[in-house]
C-alpha positions in Angstrom: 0.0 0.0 0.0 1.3 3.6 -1.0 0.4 7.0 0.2 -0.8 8.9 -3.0 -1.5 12.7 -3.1 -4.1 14.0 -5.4 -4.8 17.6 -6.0 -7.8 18.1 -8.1 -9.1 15.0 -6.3 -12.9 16.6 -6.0 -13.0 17.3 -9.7 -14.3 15.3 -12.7 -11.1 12.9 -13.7 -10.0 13.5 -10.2 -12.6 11.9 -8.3 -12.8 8.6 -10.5 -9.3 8.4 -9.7 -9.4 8.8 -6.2 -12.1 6.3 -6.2 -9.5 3.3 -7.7 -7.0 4.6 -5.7 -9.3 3.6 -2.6 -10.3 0.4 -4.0 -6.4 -0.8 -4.6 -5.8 -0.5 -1.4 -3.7 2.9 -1.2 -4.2 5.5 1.3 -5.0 9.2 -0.4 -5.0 12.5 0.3 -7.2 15.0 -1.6 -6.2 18.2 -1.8 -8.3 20.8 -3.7 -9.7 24.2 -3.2 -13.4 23.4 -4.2 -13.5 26.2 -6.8 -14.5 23.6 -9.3 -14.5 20.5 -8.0 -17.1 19.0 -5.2 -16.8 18.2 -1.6 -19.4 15.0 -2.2 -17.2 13.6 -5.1 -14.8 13.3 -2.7 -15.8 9.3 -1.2 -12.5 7.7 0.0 -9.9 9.6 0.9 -9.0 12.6 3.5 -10.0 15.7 1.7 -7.8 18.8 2.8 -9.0 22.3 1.3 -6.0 24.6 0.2 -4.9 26.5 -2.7 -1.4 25.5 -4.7 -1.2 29.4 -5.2 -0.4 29.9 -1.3 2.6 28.2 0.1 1.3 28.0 3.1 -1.5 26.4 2.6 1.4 23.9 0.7 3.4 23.9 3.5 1.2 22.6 6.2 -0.4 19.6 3.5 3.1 18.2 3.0 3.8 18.9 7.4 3.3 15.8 9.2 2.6 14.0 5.8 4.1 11.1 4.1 3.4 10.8 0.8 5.2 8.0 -2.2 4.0 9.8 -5.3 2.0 12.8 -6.5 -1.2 12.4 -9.1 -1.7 16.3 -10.3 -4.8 17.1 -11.3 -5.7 21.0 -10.0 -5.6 22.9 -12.9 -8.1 25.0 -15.0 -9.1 23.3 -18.3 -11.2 25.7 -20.4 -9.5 26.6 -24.1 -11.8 30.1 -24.4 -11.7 30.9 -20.3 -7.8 30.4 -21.1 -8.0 33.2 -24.0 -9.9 35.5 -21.7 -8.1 35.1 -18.9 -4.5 33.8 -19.5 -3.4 35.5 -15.8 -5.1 33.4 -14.2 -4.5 30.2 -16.2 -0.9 31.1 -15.7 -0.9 31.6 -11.8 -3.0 28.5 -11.2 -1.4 26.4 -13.7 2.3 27.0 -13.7 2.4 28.9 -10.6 0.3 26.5 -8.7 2.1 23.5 -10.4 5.7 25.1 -9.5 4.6 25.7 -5.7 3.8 22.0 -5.8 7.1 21.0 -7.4 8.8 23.0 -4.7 6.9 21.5 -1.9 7.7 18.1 -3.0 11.6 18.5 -3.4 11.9 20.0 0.4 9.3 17.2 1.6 11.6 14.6 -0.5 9.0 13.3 -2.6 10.4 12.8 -6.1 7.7 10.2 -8.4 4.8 12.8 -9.8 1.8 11.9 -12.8 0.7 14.6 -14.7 -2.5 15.3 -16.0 -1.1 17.0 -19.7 -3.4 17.2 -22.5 -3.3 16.4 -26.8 -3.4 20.3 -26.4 -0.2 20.5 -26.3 0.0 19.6 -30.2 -1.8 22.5 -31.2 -3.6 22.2 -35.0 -2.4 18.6 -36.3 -0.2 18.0 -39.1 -1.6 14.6 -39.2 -3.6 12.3 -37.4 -3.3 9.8 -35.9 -1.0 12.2 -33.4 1.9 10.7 -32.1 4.1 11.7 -28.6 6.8 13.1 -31.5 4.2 15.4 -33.1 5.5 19.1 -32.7 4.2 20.4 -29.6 3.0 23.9 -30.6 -0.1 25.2 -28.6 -2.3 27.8 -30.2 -4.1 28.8 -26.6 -2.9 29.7 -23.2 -4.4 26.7 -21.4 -2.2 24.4 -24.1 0.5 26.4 -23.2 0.3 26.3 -19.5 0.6 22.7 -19.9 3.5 22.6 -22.0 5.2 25.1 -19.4 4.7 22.3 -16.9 5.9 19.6 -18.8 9.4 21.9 -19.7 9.6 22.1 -16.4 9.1 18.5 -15.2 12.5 17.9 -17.5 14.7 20.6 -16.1 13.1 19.3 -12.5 14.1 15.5 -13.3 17.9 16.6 -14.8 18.7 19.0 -11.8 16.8 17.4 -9.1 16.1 13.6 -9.6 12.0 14.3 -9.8 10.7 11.2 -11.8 7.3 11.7 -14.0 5.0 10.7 -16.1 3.0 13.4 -18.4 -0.3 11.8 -19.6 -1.6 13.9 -23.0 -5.3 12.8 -23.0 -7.6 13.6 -25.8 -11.4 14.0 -24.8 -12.1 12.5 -21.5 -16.0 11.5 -21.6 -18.0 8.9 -19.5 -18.6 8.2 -16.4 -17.7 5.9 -13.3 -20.0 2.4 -14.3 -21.0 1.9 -10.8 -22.9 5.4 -10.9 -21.3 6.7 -8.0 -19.4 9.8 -10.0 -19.9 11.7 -12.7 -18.9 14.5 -14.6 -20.6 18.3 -13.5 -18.5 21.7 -14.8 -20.0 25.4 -14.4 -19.7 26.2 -17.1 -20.3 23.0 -19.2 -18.5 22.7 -22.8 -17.8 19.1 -23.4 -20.2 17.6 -26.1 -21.3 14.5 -24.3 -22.8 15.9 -21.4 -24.2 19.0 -23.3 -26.2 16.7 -26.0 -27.4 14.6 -22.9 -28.6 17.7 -21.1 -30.7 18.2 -23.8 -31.9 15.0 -24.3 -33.2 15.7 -20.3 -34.6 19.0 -21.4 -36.6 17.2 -24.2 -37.9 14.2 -21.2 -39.1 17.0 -19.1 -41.3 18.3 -22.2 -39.3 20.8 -23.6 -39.8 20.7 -27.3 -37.0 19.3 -29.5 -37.7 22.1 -31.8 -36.8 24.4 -29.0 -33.5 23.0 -29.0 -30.1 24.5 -26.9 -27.8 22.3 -28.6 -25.3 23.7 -30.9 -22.9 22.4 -33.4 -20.0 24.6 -34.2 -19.3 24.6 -38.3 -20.7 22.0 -40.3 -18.1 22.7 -43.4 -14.8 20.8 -41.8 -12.7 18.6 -44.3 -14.3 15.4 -42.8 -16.6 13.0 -43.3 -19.5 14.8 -42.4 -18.6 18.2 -42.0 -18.8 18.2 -38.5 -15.2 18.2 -35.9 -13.9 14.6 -35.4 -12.5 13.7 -31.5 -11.1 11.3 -29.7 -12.9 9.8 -26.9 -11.5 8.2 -24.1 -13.4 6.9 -21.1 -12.6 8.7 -17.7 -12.4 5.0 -15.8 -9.4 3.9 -18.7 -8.0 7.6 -17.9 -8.0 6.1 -14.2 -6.2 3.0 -14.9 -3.5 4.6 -17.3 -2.8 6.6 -13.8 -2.3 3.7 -12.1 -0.3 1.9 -14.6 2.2 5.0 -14.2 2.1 5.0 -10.9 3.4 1.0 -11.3 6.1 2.4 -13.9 7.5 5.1 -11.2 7.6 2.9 -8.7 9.5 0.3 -10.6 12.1 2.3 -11.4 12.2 2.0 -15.5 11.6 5.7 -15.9 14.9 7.9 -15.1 13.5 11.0 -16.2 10.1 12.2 -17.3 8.2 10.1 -19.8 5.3 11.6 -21.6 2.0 9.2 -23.3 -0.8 9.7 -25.2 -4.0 8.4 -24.0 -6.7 7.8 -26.5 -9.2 5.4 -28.6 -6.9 5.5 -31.6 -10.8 6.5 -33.2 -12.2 9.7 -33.8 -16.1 10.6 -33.4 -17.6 13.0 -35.2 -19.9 15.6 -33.5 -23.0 14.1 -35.5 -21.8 10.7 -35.0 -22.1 11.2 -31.0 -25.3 13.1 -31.3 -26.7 10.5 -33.4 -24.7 7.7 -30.3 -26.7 9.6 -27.4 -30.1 9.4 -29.6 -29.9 5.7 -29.7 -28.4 5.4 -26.0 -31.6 7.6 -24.8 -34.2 7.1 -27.0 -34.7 11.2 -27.5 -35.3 13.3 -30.4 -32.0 15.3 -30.2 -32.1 18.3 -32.0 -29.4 20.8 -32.8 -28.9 23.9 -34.5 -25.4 25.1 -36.7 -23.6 27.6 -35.4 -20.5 29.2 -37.0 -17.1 27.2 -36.6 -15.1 28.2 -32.9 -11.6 30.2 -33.9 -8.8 27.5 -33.4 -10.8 24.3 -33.7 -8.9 22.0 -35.6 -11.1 19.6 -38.0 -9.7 16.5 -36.5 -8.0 15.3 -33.1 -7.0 11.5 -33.0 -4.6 10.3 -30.9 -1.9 7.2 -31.2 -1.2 5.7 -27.7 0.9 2.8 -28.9 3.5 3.8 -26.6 1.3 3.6 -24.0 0.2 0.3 -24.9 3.6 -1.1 -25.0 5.2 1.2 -21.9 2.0 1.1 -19.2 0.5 -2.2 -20.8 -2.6 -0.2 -20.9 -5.2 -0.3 -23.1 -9.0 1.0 -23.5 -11.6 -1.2 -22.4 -14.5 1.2 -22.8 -13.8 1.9 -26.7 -17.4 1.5 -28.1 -18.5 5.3 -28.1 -22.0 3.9 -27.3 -21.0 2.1 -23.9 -19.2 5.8 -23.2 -22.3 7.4 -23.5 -24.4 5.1 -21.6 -22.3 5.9 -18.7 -22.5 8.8 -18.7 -26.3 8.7 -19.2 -27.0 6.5 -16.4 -25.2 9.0 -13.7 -27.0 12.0 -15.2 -30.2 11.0 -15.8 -30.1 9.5 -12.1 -28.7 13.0 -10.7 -30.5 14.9 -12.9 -33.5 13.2 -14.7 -37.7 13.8 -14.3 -38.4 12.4 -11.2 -40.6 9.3 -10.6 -43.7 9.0 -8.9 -43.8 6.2 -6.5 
């Protein structure tokens, strides 16, 4: 049994993986400032509230503490907040994430994961994308997290830190015992926006009346529509763990960096047409003009991480994604029953 640290523990990815954690038989800490995670997605664990802006509040998590690795989750994740608002992407993100880094080399904890993203690539050159793709962001959030990543390397040559940097593409899903799911304020990912509108149509709204929209419908691919890669937040979970095997091991000397994805891309209408069949609801949507920066196609190749991590998907079919997610939000969220 290890001690595992998890900031961002109360959010969306962070929860699920605090939840396996738990049920491997590790002891972990949470630490997370609430601003957009939740208290009650915390259910195993020791939650501690603190912000990795304020060294203090750093200082006293690692005091009296033993921890064997870090899982880093705690960062903001929004491509157009990040345009708006690049200070504070860049004080929460890097700062935050350097404050950690610092509190882990005086508390002599050296093996760290790090929750990176396929947004690090910026617009493809081709797809599939592999880990040797050029990383050249084209948005402060991607840029944040290639910061971090720079700076895991200079950490591991000067210092010794050991880490893994895990580039997912579009985490989706949700935990398939229905005890966690995925809530953001605001929400932008396209799974649980076409399922909140499948709930708006069960509670009468009219499918006319629709709130769903689909960004550019004249994209160089099959349909016309952006095509993702969707990976399911539980395989995100066990990819975690497989890195956490690899650190402690000892086969990674450095920092290592992996792509996690289906190796398949979606298009938008192909998951709106997925959720119609999963909930039996007349989604609607309306066309919208295209969203500046967004790339016709993300897919990503995780063939290192297949051979590395010995990790593959198991939730691949985009229709078992959805239904997991379904089943959590239509439970939290759906018409209520009489009786």
């Amino acid at each position: 049994m290890s001690s595992i640290l998890v900031t961002g523990g109360a959010g969306y990815i962070g929860s699920h993986m605090v939840k396996m954690l738990s049920q491997a038989g590790h002891e972990v800490v949470v630490f997370d400032n609430l601003s957009r995670g939740f208290r009650d997605a915390v259910i195993a664990g020791q939650l501690v509230e603190g912000d990795l802006r304020n060294a203090t509040d750093i200082q006293s998590l690692f005091n009296g503490r033993s921890f064997d690795a870090v899982i880093h989750f705690a960062a903001f994740a929004y491509v157009g907040e990040s345009v708006s608002a690049p200070r504070e992407y860049y004080e929460n993100n890097v700062t935050g994430t350097f404050n950690l880094l610092s509190g882990m080399l005086d508390a002599g904890v050296k093996q760290f994961v790090f929750s990176s993203t396929c947004a690090t690539y910026g617009v493809p050159e081709s797809n599939p994308i592999t880990e040797d793709h050029p990383q050249q962001p084209i948005n402060p959030y991607g840029y944040t997290k290639l910061v971090i990543e720079r700076m895991l390397a200079d950490f591991s040559q000067a210092y010794g830190m050991r880490s893994i940097a895990l580039r997912y593409f579009n985490a989706a899903g949700c935990d398939p015992d229905g005890e966690l799911g995925e809530r953001h304020d605001p929400e932008t990912h396209l799974i649980p926006l076409v399922l909140q509108e499948a709930l708006r149509v069960l509670e009468g709204g009219d499918p006319a009346d629709t709130r769903l929209e689909v960004f550019g419908d004249d994209f160089d691919t099959p349909d016309g529509t952006c095509v993702r890669d969707y990976i399911h937040v539980t395989d995100l979970c066990t990819a975690h763990m497989a890195a956490l095997d690899r650190l402690a091991s000892g086969a990674v000397a450095g920092t290592e960096a992996y792509n996690l994805g289906n190796g398949n891309g979606f298009s938008v209408r192909e998951v709106i047409d997925a959720c119609r069949r999963v909930t039996g609801v007349d989604i609607q949507y309306r066309v919208s003009d295209r969203r500046p920066g967004d790339p016709a196609a993300l897919v990503g190749a995780a063939d290192r991480a297949h051979d590395a991590l010995d990790w593959r998907p198991v939730y691949s079919d985009l229709d078992v994604i959805i239904e997991t997610a379904w089943r959590w939000m239509n439970k939290r969220f759906g018409p209520k029953q009489d009786g």
